[in-house]
C-alpha positions as semicolon CSV with decimal commas, in nm:
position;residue;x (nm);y (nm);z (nm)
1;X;0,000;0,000;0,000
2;X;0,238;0,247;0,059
3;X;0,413;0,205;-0,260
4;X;0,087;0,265;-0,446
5;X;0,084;0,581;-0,232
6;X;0,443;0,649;-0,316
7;X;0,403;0,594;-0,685
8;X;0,069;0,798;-0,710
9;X;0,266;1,149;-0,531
10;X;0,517;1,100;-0,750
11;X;0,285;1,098;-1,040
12;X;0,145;1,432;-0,941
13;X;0,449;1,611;-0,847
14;X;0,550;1,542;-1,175
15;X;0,217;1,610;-1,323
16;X;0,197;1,979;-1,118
17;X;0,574;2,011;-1,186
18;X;0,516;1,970;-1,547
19;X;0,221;2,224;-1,597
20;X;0,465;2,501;-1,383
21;X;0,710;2,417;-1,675
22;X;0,452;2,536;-1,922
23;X;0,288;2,820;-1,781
24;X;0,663;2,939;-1,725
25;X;0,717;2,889;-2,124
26;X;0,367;3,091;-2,165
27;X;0,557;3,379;-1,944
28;X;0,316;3,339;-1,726
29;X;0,432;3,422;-1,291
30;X;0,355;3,251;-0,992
31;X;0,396;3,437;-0,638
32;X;0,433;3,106;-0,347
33;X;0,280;3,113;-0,050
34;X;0,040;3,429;-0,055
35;X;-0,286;3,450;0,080
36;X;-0,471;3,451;-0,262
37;X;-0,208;3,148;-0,371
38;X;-0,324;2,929;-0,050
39;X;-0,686;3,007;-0,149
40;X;-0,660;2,879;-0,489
41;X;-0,438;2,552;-0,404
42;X;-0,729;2,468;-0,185
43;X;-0,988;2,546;-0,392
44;X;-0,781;2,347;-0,624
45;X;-0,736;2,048;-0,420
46;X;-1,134;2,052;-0,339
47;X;-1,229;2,020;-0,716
48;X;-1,020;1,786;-0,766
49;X;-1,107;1,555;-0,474
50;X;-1,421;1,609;-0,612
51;X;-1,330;1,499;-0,917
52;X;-1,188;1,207;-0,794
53;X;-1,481;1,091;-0,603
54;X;-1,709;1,157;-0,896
55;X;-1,475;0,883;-1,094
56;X;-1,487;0,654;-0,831
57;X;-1,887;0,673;-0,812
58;X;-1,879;0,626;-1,139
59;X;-1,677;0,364;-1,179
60;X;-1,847;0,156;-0,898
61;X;-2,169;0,228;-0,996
62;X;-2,093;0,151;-1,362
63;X;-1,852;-0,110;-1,402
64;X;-1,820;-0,276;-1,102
65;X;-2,179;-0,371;-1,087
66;X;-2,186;-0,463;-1,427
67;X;-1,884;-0,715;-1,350
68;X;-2,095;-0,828;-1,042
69;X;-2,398;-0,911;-1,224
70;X;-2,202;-1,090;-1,519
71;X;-2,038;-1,332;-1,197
72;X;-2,439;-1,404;-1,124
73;X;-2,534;-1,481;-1,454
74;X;-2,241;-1,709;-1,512
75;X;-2,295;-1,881;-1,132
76;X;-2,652;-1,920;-1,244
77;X;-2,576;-2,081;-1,621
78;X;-2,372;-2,299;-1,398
79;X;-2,591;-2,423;-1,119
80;X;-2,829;-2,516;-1,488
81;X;-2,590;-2,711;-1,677
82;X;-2,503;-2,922;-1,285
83;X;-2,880;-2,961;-1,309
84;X;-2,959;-3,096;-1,680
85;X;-2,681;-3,343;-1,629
């Protein structure tokens, strides 16, 4: 587990460090660590755990229960064919 964790922060350091890189080639500033800078990193990090969670919902709600019911139908079609035989 905590390489998973591990591997996913360095994923979006290098993501985050990567978009810096190109708003610097756009000529484009960044100030650190000022009150309206602390404001948008968490307004940031809000939308995107929002983001996240939306995925997830959708995922579960979507594929996983679509997996689920294939398992059923497939346990079913096998408890028929144990009782033709």
């Amino acid at each position: 587990m905590k390489n998973k964790i591990k591997d996913i922060s360095i994923l979006i350091v290098g993501f985050l460090s990567a978009g810096m890189g190109f708003l610097a080639t756009l000529n484009i500033k960044f100030e650190w660590l000022t009150t309206e800078s602390i404001n948008a990193f968490g307004a940031f990090f809000v939308a995107a755990g929002m983001l996240v969670a939306g995925f997830y919902a959708t995922w579960k709600n979507t594929h996983k229960e679509g997996l689920r019911e294939i398992a059923l139908k497939a346990q079913k079609s096998r408890k028929n064919k144990k009782g033709l035989k």
